[in-house]
C-alpha positions as CSV (number, residue, x, y, z in Angstrom):
1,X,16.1,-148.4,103.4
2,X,16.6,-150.8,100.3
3,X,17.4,-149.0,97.1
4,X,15.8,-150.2,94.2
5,X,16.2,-150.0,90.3
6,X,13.5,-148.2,88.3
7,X,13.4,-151.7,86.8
8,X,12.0,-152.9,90.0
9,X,9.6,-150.3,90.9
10,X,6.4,-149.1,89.5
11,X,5.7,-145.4,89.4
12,X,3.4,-144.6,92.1
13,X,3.0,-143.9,96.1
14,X,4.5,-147.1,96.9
15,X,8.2,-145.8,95.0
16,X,8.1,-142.7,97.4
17,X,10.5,-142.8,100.5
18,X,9.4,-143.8,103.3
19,X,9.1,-140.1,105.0
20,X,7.0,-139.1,100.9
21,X,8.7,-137.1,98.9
22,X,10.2,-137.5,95.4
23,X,13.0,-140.0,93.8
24,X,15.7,-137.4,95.2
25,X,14.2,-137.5,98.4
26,X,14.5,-141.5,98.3
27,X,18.0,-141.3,96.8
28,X,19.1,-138.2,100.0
29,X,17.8,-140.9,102.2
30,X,19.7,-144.1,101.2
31,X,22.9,-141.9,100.8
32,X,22.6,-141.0,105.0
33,X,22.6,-144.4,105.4
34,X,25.5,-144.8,103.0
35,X,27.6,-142.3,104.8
36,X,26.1,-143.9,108.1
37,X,29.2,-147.6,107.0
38,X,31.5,-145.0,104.8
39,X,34.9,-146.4,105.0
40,X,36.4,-144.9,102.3
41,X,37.7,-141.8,103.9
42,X,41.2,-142.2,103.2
43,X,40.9,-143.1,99.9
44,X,43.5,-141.5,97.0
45,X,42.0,-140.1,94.0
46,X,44.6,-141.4,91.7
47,X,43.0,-144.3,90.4
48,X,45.2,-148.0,91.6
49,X,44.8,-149.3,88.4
50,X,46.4,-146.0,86.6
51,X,43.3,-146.7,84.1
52,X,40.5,-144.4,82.9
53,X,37.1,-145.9,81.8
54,X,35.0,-143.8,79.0
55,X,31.8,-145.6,79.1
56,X,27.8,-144.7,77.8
57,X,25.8,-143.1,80.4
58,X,22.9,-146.1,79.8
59,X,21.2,-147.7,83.2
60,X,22.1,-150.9,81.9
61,X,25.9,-150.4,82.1
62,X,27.5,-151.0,85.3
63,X,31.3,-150.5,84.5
64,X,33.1,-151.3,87.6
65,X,30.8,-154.7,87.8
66,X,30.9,-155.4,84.3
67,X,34.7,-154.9,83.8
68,X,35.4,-156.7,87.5
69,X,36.5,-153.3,89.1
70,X,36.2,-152.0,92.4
71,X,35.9,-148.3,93.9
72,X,39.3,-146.7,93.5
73,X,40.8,-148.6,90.7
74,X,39.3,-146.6,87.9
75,X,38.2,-143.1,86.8
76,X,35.2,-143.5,84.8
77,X,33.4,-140.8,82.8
78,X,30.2,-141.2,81.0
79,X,27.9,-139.5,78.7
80,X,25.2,-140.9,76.2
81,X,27.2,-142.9,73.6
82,X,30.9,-143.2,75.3
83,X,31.5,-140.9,72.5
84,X,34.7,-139.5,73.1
85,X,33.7,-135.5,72.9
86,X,36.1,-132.6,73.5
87,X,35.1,-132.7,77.3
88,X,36.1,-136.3,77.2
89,X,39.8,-135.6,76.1
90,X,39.6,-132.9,78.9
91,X,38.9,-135.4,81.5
92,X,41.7,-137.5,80.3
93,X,44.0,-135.1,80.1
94,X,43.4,-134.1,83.6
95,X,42.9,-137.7,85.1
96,X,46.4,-139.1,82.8
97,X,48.5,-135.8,83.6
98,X,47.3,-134.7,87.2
99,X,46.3,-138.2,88.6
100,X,48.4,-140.3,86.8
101,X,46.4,-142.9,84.9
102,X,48.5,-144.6,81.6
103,X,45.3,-146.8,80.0
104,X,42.4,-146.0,78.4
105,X,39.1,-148.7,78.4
106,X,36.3,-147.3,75.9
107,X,32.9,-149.1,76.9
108,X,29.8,-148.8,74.0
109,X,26.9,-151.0,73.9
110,X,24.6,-152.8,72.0
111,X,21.2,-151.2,72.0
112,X,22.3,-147.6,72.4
113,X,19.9,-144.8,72.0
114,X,22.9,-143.2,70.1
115,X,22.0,-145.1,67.0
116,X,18.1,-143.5,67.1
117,X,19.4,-140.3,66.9
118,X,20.6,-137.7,64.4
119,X,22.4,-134.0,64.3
120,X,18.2,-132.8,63.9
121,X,18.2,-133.5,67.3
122,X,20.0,-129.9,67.5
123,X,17.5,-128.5,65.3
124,X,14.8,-130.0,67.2
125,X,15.9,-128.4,70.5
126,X,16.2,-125.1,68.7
127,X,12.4,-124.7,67.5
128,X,11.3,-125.8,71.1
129,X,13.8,-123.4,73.3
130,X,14.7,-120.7,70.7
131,X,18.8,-121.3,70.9
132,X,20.4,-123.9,69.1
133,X,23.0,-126.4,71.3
134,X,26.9,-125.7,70.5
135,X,27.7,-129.4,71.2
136,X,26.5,-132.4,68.4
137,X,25.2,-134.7,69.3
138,X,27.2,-137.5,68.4
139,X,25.4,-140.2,67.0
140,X,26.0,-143.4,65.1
141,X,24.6,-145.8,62.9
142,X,27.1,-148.5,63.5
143,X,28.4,-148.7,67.2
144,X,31.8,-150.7,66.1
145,X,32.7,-147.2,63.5
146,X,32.2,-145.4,66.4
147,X,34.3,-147.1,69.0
148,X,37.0,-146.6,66.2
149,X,36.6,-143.4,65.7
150,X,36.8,-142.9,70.0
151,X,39.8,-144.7,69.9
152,X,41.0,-142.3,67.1
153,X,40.2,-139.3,68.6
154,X,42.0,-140.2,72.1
155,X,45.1,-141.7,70.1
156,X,45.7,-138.6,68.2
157,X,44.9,-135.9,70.9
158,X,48.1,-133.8,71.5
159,X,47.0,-133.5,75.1
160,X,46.9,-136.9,76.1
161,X,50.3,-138.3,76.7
162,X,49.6,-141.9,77.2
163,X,47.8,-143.4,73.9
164,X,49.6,-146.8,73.8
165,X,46.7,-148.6,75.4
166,X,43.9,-147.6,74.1
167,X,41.4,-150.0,74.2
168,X,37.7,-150.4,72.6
169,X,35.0,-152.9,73.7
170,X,31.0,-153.5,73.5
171,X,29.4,-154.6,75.9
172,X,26.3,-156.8,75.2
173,X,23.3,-155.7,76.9
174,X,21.4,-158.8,76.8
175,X,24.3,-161.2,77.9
176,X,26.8,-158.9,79.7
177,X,29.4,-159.9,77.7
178,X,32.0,-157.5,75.9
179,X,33.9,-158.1,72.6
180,X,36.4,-156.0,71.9
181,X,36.8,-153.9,68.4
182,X,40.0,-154.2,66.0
183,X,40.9,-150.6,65.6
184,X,42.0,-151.1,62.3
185,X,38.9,-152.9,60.7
């Protein structure tokens, strides 16, 4: 069974798999046939690389492809944004003192829902399910301030020991490019 992006595939009977069923169904399916040619069995979780990837959750980002990395050489965490949130720094923490990763790569991007958003999103989630989120949201206006301020935040966290390379790029949706940010600018 071919997977295909969402790009690729109108809504409709034809995007069902081939037995019916829903996306999961189509995604349970291509992952027997995954396991069907697994050769990563004996594969450690300590990243080869020693390097963590905090990237934005967006479709469009691919960042073992886009940052010429292959399955094993990386952890990579994602939410919307890249924003480096308290659950972030967790990750890190665990991934730099358990699994022994040394660098940090933050991956934003042009085009990021992020910058449509705003701290009413909270309030707008409120009035609809009657309890208000504990987490902000996180969003930006300016995508270089907040790959700064990501950078910042795992610099200065007391429970990350490695912050010497720390490093903050965007990548360009529409030419797959990414240009790194000057954390002192």
């Amino acid at each position: 069974m071919d997977m295909t992006t969402s790009a690729s595939v109108s809504p409709g009977p034809e995007s069902a798999p081939a037995s019916g069923g829903t996306v999961t169904d189509r995604i349970v399916e291509a992952n027997a046939q995954y396991a069907a040619a697994f050769g990563n069995a004996g594969m450690d979780a300590k990243p080869a690389l020693h390097v963590a990837v905090v990237a934005c959750m967006d479709a469009r980002l691919d960042p073992l492809a886009a940052l010429g990395l292959a399955l094993g050489d990386c952890h990579t965490i994602r939410n919307a944004g890249g924003v480096v949130t308290d659950d972030v720094i967790r990750s890190l923490a665990i991934s730099q003192r358990k699994l022994g990763t040394r660098s940090v790569v933050l991956v934003h991007h042009t085009g990021c829902g992020m910058e449509t958003l705003t701290e009413d999103f909270r309030g707008e989630l409120e009035a609809e399910v009657g309890q208000r989120p504990a987490w902000a949201v996180e969003c930006f206006s300016d995508v270089d301030q907040d790959v700064r301020q990501s950078m910042r935040r795992v610099r200065t966290s007391p429970f990350l020991p490695h912050t010497d390379d720390v490093r903050g790029f965007v990548f360009d949706v529409k030419t797959g490019l990414l240009r790194e940010i000057d954390p002192a600018s």
